[in-house]
CHARMM internal coordinates of N, CA and C (Angstrom, degrees):
IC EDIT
DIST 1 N 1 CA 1.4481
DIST 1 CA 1 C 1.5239
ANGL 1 N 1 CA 1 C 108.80
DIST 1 C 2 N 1.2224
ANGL 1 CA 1 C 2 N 115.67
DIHE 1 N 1 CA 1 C 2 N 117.75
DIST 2 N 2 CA 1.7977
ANGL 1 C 2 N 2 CA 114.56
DIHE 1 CA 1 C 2 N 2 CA 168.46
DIST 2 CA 2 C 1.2722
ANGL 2 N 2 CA 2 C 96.00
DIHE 1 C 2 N 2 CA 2 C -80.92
DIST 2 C 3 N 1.3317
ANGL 2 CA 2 C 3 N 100.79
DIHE 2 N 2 CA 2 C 3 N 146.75
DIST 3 N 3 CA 1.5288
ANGL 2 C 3 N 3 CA 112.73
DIHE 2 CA 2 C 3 N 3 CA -158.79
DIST 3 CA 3 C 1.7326
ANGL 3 N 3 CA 3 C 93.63
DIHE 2 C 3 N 3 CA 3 C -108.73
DIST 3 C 4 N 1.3725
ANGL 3 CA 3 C 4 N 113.78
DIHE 3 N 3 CA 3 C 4 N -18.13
DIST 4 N 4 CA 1.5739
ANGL 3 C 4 N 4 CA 114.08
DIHE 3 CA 3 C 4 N 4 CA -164.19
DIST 4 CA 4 C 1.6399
ANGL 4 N 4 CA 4 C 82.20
DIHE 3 C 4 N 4 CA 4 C -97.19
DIST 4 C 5 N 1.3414
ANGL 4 CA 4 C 5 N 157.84
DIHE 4 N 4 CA 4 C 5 N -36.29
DIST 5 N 5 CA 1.3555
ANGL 4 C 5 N 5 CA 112.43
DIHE 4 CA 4 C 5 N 5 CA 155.56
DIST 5 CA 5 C 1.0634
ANGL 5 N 5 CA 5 C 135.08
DIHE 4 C 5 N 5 CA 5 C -115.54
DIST 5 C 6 N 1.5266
ANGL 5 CA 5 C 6 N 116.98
DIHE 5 N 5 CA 5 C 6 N 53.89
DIST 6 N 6 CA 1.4150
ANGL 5 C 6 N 6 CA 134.37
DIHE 5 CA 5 C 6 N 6 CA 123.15
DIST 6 CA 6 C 1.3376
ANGL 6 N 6 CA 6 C 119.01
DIHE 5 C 6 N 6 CA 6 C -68.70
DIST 6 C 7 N 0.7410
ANGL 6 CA 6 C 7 N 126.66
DIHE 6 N 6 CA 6 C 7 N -48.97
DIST 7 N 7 CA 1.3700
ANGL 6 C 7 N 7 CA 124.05
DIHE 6 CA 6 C 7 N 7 CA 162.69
DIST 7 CA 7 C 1.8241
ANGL 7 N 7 CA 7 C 136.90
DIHE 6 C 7 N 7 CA 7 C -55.54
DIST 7 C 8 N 1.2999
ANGL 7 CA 7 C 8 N 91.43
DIHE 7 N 7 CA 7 C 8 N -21.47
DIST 8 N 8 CA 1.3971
ANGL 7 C 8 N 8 CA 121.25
DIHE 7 CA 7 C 8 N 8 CA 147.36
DIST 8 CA 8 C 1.1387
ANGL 8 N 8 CA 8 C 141.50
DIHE 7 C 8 N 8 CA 8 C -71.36
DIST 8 C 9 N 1.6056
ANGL 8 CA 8 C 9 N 115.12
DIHE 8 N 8 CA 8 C 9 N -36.24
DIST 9 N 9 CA 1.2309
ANGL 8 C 9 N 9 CA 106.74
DIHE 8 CA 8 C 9 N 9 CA 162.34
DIST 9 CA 9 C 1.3534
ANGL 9 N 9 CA 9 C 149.08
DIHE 8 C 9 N 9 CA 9 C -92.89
DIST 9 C 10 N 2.0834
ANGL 9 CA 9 C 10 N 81.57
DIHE 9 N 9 CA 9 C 10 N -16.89
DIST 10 N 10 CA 1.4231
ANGL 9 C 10 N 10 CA 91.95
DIHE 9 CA 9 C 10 N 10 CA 163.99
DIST 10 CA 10 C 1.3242
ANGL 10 N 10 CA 10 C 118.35
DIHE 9 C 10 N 10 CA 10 C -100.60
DIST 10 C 11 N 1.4738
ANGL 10 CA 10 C 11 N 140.19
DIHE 10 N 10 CA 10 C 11 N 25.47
DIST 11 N 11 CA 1.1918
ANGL 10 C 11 N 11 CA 125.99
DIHE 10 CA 10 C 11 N 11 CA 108.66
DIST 11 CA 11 C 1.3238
ANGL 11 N 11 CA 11 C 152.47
DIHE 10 C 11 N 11 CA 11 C -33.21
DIST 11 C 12 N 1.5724
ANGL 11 CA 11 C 12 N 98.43
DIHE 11 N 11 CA 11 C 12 N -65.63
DIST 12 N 12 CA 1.8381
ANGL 11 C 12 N 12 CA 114.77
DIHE 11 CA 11 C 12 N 12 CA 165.09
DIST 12 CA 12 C 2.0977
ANGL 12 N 12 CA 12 C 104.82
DIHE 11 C 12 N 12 CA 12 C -58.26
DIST 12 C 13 N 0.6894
ANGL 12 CA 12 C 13 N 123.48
DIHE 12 N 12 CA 12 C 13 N -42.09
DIST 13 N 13 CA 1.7113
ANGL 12 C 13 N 13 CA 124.19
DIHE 12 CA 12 C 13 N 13 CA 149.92
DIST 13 CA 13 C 1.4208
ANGL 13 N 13 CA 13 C 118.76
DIHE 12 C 13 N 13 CA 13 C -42.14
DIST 13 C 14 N 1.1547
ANGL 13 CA 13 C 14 N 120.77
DIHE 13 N 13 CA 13 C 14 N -62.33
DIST 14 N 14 CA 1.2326
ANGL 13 C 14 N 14 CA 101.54
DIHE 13 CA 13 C 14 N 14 CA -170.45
DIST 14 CA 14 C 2.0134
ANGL 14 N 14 CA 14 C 127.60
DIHE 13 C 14 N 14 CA 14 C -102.83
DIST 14 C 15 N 1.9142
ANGL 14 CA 14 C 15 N 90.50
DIHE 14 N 14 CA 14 C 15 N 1.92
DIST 15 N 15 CA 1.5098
ANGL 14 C 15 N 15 CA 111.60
DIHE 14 CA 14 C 15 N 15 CA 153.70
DIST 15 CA 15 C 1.2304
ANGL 15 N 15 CA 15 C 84.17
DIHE 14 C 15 N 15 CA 15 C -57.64
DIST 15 C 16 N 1.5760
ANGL 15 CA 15 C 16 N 114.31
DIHE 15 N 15 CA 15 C 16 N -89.59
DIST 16 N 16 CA 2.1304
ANGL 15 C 16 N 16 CA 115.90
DIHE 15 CA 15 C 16 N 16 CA -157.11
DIST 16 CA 16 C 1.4229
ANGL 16 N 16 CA 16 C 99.06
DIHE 15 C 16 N 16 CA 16 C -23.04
DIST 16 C 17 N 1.4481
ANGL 16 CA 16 C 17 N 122.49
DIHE 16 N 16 CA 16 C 17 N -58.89
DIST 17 N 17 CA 1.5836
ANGL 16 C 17 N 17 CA 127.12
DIHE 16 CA 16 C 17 N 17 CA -146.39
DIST 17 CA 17 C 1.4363
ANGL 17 N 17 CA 17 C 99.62
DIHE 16 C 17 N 17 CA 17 C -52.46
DIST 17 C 18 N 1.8951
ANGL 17 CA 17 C 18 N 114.57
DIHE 17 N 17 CA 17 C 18 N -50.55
DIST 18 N 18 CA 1.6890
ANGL 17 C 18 N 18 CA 99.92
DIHE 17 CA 17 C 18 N 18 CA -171.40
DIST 18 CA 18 C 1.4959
ANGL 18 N 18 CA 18 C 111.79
DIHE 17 C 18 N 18 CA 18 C -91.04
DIST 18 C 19 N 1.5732
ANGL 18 CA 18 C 19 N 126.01
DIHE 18 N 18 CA 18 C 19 N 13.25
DIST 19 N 19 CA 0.9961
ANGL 18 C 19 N 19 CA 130.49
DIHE 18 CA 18 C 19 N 19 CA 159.52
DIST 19 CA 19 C 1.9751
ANGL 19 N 19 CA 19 C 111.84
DIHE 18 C 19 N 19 CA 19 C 92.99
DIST 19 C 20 N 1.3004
ANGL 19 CA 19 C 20 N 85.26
DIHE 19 N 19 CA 19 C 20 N 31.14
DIST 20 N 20 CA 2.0005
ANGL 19 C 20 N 20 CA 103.70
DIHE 19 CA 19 C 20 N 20 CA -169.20
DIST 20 CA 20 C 1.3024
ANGL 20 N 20 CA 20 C 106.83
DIHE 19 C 20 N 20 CA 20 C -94.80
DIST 20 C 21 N 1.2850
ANGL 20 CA 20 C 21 N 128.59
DIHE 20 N 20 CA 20 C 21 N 120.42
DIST 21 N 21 CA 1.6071
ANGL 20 C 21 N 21 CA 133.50
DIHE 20 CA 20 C 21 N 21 CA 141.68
DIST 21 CA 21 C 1.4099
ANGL 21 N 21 CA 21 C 106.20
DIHE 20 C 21 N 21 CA 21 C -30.36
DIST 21 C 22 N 1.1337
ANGL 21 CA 21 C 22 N 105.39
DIHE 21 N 21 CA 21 C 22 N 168.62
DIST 22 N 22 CA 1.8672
ANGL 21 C 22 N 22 CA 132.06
DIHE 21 CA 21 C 22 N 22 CA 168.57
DIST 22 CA 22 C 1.6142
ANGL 22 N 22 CA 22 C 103.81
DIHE 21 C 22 N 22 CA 22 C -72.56
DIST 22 C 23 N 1.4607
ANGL 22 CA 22 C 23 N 116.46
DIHE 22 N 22 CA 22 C 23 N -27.85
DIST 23 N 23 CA 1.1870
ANGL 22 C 23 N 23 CA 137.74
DIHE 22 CA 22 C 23 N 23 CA -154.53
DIST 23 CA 23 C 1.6272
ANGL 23 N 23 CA 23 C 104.93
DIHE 22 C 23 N 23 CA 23 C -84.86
DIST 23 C 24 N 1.5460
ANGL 23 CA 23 C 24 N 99.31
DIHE 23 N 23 CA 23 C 24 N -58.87
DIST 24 N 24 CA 1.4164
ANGL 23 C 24 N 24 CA 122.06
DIHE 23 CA 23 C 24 N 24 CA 171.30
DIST 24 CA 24 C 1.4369
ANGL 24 N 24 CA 24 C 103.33
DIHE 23 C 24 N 24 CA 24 C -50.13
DIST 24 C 25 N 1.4378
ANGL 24 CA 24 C 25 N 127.38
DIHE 24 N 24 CA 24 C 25 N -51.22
DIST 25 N 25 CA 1.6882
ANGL 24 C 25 N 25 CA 116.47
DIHE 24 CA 24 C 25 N 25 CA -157.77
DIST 25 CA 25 C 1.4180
ANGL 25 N 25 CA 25 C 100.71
DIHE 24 C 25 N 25 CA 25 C -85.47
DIST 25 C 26 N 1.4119
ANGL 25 CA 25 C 26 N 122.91
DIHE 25 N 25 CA 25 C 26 N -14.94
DIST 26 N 26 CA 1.5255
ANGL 25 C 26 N 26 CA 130.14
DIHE 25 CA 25 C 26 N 26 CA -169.75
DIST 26 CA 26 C 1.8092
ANGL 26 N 26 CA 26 C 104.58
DIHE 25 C 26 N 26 CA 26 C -80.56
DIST 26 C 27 N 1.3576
ANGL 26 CA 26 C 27 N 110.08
DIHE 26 N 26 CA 26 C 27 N -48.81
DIST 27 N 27 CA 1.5458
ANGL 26 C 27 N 27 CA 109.95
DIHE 26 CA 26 C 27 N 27 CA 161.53
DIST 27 CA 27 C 1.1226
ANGL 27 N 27 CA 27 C 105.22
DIHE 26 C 27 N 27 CA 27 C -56.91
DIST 27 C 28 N 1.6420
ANGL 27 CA 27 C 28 N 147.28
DIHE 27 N 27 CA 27 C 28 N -58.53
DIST 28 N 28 CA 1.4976
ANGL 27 C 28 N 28 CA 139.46
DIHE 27 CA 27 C 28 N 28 CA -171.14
DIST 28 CA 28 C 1.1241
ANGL 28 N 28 CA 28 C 110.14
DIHE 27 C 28 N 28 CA 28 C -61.63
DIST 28 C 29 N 1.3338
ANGL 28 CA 28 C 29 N 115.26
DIHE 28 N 28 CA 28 C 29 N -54.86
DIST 29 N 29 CA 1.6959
ANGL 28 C 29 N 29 CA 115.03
DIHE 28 CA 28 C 29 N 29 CA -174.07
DIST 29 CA 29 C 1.8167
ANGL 29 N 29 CA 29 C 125.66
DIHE 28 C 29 N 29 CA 29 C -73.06
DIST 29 C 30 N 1.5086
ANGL 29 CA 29 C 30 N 104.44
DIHE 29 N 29 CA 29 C 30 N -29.65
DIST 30 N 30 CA 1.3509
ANGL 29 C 30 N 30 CA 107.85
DIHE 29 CA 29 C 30 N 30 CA -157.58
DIST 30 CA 30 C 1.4423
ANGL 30 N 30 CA 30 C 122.47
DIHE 29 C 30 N 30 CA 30 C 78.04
DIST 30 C 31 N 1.0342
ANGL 30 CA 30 C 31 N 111.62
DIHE 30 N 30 CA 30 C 31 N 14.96
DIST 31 N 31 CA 1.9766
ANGL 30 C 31 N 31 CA 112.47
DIHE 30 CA 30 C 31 N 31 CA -174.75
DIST 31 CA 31 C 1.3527
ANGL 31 N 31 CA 31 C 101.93
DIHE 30 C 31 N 31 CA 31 C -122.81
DIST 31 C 32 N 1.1757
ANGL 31 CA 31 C 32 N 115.47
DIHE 31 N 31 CA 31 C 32 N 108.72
DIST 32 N 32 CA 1.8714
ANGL 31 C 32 N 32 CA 139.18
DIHE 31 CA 31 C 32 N 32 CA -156.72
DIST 32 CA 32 C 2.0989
ANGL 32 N 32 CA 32 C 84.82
DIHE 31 C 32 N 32 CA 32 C -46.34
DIST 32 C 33 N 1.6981
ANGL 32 CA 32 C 33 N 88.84
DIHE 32 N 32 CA 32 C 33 N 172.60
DIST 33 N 33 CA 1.2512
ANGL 32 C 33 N 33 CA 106.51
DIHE 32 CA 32 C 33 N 33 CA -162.65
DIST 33 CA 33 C 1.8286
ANGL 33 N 33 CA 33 C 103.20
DIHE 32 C 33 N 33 CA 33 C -75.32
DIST 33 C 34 N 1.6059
ANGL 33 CA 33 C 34 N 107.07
DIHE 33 N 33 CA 33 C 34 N -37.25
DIST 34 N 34 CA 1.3243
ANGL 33 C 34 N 34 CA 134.64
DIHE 33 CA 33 C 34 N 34 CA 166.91
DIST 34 CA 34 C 1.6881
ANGL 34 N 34 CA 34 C 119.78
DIHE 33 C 34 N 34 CA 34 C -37.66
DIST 34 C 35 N 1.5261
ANGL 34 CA 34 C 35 N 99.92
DIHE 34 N 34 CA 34 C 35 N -63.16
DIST 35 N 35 CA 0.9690
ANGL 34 C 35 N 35 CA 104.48
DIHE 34 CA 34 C 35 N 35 CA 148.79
DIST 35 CA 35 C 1.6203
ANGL 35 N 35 CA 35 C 151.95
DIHE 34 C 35 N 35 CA 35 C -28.36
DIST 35 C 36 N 1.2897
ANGL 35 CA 35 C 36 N 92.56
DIHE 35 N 35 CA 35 C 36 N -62.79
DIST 36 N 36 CA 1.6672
ANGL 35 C 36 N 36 CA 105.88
DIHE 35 CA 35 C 36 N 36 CA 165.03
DIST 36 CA 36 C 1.0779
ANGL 36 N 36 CA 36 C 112.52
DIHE 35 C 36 N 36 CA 36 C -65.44
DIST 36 C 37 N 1.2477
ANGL 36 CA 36 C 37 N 129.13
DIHE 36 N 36 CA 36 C 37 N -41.03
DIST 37 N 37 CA 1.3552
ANGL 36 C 37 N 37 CA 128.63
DIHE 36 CA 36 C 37 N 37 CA -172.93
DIST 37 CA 37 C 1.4917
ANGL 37 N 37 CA 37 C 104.45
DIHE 36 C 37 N 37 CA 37 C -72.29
DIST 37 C 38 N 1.2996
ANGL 37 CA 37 C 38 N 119.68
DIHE 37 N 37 CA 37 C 38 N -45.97
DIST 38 N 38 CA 1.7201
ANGL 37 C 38 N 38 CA 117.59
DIHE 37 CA 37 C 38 N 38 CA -167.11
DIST 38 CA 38 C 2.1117
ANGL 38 N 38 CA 38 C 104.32
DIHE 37 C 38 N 38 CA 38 C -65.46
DIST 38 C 39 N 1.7525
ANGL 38 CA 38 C 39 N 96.18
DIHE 38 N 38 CA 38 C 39 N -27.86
DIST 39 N 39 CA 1.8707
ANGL 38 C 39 N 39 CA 109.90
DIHE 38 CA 38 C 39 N 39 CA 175.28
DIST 39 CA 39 C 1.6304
ANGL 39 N 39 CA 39 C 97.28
DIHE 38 C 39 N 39 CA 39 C -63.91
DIST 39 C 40 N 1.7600
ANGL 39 CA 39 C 40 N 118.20
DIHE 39 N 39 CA 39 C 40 N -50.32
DIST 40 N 40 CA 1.4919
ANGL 39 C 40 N 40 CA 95.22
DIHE 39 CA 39 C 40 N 40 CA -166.22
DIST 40 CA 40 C 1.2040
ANGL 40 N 40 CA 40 C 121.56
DIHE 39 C 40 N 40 CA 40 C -76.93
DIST 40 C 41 N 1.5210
ANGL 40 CA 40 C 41 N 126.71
DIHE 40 N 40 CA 40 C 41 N -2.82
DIST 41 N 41 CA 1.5116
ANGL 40 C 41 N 41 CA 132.45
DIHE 40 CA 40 C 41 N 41 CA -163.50
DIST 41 CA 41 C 1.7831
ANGL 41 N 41 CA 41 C 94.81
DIHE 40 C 41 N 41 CA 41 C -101.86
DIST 41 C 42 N 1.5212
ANGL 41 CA 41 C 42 N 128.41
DIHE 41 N 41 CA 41 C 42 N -5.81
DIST 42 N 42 CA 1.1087
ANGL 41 C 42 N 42 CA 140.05
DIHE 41 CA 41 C 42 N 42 CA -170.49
DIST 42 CA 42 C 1.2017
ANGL 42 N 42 CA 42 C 110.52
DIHE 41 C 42 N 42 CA 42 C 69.89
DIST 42 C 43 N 1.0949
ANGL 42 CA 42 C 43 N 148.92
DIHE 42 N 42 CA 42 C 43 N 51.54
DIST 43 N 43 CA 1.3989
ANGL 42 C 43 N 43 CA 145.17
DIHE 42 CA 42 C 43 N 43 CA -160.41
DIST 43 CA 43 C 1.7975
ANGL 43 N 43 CA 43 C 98.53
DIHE 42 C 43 N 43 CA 43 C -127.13
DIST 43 C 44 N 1.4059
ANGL 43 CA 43 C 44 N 121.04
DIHE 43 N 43 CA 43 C 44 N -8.47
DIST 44 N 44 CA 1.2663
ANGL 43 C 44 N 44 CA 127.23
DIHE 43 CA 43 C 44 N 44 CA -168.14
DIST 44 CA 44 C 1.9648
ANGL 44 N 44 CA 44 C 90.85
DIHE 43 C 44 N 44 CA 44 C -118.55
DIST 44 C 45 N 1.5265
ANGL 44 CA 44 C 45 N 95.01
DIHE 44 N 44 CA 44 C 45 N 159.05
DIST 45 N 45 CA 1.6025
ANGL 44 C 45 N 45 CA 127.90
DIHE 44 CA 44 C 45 N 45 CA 166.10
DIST 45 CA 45 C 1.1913
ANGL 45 N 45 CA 45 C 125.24
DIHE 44 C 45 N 45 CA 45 C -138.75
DIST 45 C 46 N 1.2857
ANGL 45 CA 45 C 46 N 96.12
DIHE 45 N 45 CA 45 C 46 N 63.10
DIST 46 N 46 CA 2.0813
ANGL 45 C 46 N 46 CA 123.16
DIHE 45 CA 45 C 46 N 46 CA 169.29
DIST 46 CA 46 C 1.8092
ANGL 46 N 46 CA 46 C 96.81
DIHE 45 C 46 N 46 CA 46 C -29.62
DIST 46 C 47 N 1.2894
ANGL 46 CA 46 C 47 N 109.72
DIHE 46 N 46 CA 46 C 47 N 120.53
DIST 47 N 47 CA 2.0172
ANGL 46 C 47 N 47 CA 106.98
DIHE 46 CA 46 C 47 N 47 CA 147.46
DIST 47 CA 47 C 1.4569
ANGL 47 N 47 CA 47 C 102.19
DIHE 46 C 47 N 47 CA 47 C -66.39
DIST 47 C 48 N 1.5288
ANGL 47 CA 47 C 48 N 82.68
DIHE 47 N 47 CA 47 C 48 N 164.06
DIST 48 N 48 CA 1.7865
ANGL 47 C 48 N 48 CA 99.62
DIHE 47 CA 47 C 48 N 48 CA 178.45
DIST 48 CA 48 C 1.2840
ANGL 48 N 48 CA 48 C 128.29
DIHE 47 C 48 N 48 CA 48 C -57.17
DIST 48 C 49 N 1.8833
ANGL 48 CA 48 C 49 N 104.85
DIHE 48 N 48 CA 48 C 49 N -12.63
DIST 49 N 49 CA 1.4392
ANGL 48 C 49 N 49 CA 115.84
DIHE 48 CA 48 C 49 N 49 CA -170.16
DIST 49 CA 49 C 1.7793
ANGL 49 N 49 CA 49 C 93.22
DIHE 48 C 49 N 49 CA 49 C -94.21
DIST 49 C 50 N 1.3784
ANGL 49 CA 49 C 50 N 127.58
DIHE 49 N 49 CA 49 C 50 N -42.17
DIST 50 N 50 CA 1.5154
ANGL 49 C 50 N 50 CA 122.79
DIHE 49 CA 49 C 50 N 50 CA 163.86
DIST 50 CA 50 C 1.4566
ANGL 50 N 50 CA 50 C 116.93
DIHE 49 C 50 N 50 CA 50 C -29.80
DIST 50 C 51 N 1.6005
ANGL 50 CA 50 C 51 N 109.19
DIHE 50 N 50 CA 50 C 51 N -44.64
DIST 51 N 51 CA 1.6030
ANGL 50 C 51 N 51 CA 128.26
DIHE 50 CA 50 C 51 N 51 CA -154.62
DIST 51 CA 51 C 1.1957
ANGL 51 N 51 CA 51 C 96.13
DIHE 50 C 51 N 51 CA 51 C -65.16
DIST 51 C 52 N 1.5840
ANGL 51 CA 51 C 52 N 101.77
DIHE 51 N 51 CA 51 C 52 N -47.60
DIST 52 N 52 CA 1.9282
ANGL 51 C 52 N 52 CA 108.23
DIHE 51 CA 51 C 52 N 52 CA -156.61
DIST 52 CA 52 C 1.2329
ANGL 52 N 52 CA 52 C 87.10
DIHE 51 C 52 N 52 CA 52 C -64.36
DIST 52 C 53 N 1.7251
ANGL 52 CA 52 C 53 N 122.30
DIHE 52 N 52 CA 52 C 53 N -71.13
DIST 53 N 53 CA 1.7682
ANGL 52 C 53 N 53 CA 124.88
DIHE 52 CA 52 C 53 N 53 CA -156.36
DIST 53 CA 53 C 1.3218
ANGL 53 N 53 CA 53 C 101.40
DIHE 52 C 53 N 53 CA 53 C -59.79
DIST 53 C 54 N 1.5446
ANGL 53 CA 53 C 54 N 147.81
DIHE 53 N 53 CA 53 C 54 N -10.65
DIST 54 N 54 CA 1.2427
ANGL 53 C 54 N 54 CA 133.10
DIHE 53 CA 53 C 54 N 54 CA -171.38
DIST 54 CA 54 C 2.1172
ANGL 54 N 54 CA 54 C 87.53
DIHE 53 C 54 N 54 CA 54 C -90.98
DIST 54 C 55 N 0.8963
ANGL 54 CA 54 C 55 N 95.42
DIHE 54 N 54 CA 54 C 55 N -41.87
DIST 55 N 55 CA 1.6975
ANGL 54 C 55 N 55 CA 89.19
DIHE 54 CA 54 C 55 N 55 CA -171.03
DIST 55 CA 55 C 1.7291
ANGL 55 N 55 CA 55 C 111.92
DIHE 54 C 55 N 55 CA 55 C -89.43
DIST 55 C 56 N 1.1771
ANGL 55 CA 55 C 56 N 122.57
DIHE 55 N 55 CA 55 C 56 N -9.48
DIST 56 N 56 CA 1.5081
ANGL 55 C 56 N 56 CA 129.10
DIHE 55 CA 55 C 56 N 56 CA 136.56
DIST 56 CA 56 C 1.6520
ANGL 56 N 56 CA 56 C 114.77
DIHE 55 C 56 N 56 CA 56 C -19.30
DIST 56 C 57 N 2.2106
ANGL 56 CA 56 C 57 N 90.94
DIHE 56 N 56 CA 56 C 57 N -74.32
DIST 57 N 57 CA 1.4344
ANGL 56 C 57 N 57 CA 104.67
DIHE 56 CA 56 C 57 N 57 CA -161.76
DIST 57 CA 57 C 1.4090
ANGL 57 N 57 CA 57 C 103.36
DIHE 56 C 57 N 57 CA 57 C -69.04
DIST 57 C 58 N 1.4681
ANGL 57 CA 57 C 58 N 123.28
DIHE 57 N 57 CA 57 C 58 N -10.35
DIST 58 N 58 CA 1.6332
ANGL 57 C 58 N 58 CA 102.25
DIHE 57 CA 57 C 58 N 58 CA -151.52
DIST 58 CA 58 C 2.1791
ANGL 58 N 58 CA 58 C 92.61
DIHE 57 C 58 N 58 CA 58 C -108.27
DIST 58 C 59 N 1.7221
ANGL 58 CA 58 C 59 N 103.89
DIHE 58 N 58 CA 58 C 59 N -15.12
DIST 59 N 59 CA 1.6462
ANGL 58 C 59 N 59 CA 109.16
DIHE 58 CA 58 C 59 N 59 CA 164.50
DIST 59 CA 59 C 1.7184
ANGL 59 N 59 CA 59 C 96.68
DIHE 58 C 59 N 59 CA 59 C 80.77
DIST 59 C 60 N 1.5531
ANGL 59 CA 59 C 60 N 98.27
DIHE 59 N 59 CA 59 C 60 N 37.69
DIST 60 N 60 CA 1.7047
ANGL 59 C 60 N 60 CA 104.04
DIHE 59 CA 59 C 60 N 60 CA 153.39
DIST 60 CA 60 C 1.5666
ANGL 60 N 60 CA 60 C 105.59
DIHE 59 C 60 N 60 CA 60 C -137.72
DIST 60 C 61 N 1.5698
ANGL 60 CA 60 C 61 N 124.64
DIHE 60 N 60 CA 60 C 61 N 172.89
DIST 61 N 61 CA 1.2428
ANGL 60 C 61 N 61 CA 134.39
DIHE 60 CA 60 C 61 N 61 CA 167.31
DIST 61 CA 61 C 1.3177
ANGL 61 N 61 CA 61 C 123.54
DIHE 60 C 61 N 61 CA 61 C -55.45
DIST 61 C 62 N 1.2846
ANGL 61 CA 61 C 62 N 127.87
DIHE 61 N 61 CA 61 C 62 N 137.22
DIST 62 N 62 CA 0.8373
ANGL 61 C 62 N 62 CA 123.77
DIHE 61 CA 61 C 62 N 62 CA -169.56
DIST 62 CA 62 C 1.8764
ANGL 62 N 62 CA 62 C 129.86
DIHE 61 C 62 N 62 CA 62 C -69.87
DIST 62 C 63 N 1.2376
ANGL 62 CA 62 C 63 N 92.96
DIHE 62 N 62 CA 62 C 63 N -20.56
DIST 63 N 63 CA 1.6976
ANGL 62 C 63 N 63 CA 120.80
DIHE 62 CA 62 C 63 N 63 CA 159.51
DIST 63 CA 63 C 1.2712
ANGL 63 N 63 CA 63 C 119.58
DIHE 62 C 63 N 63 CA 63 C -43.41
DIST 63 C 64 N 1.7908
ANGL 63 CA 63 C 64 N 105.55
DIHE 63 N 63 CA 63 C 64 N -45.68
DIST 64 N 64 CA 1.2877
ANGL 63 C 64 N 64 CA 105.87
DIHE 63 CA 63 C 64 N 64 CA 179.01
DIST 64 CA 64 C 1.2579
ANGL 64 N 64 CA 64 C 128.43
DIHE 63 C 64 N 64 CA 64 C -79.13
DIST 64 C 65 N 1.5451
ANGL 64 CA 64 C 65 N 119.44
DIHE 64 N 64 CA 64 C 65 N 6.80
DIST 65 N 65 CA 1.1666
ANGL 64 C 65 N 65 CA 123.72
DIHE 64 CA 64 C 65 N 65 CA 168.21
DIST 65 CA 65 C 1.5584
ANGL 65 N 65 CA 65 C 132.73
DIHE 64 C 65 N 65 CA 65 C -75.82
DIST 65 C 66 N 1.8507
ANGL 65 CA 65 C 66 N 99.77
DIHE 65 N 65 CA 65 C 66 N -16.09
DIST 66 N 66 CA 1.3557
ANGL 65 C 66 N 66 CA 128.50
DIHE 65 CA 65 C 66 N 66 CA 164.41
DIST 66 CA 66 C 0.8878
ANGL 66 N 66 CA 66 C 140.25
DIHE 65 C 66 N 66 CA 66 C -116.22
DIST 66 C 67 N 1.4495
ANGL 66 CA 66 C 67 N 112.86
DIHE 66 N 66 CA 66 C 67 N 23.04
DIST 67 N 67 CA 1.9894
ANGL 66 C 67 N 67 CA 115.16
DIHE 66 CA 66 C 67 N 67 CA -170.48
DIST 67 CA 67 C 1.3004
ANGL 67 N 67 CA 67 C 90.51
DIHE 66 C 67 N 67 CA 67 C -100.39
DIST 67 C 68 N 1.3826
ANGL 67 CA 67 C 68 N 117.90
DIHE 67 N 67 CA 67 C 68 N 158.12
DIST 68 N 68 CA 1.6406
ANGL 67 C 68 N 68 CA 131.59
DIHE 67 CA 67 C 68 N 68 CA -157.36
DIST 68 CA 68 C 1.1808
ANGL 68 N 68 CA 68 C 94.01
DIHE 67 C 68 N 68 CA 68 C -102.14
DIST 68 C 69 N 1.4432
ANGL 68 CA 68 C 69 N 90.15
DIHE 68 N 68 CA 68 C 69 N 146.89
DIST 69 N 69 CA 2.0619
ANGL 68 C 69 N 69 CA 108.34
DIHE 68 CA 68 C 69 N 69 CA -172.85
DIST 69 CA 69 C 1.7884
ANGL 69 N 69 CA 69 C 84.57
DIHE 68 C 69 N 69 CA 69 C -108.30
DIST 69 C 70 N 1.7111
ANGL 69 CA 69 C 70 N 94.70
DIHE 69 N 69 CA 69 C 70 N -158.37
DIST 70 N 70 CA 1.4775
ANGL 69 C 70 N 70 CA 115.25
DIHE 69 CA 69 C 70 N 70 CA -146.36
DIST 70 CA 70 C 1.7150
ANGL 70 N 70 CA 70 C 73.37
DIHE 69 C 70 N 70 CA 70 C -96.10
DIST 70 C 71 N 0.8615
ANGL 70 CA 70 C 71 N 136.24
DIHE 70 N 70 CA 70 C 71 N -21.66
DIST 71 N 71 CA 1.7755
ANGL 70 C 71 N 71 CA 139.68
DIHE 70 CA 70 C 71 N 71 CA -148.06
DIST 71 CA 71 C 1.8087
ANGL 71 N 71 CA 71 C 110.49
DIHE 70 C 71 N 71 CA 71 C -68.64
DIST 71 C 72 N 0.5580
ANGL 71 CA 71 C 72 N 138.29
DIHE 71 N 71 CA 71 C 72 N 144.69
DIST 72 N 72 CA 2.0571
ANGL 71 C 72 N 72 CA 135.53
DIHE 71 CA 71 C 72 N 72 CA -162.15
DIST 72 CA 72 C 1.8260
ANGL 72 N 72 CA 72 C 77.00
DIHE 71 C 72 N 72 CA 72 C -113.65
END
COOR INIT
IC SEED 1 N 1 CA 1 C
IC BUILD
């Protein structure tokens, strides 16, 4: 399992879920728009302290940024 896009996708998932731009979480979070984008394509390896403030801005647990989907 690559863990950097799992972590990617259930980001870009749960941005869609509360209905947020890249734009929206980049004003909440402070982590450029680039950024997010290079995290949802998995191309990034957020620390645990990224994990928390990315799931801060988006108003889920931070757990849920890593629990395993159906995806191989």
């Amino acid at each position: 399992m690559d863990m950097r896009k799992l972590v990617g996708r259930n980001f870009a998932r749960l941005r869609r879920e509360k209905g947020l731009t890249q734009e929206e979480v980049e004003a909440r979070s402070g982590f450029s728009q680039q950024y997010l984008s290079s995290l949802e394509r998995g191309r990034r390896n957020p620390t645990v302290i990224t994990l928390y403030e990315l799931a801060q801005a988006l108003g889920v647990n931070h757990v849920d940024l890593i629990e395993p989907d159906d995806e191989v």
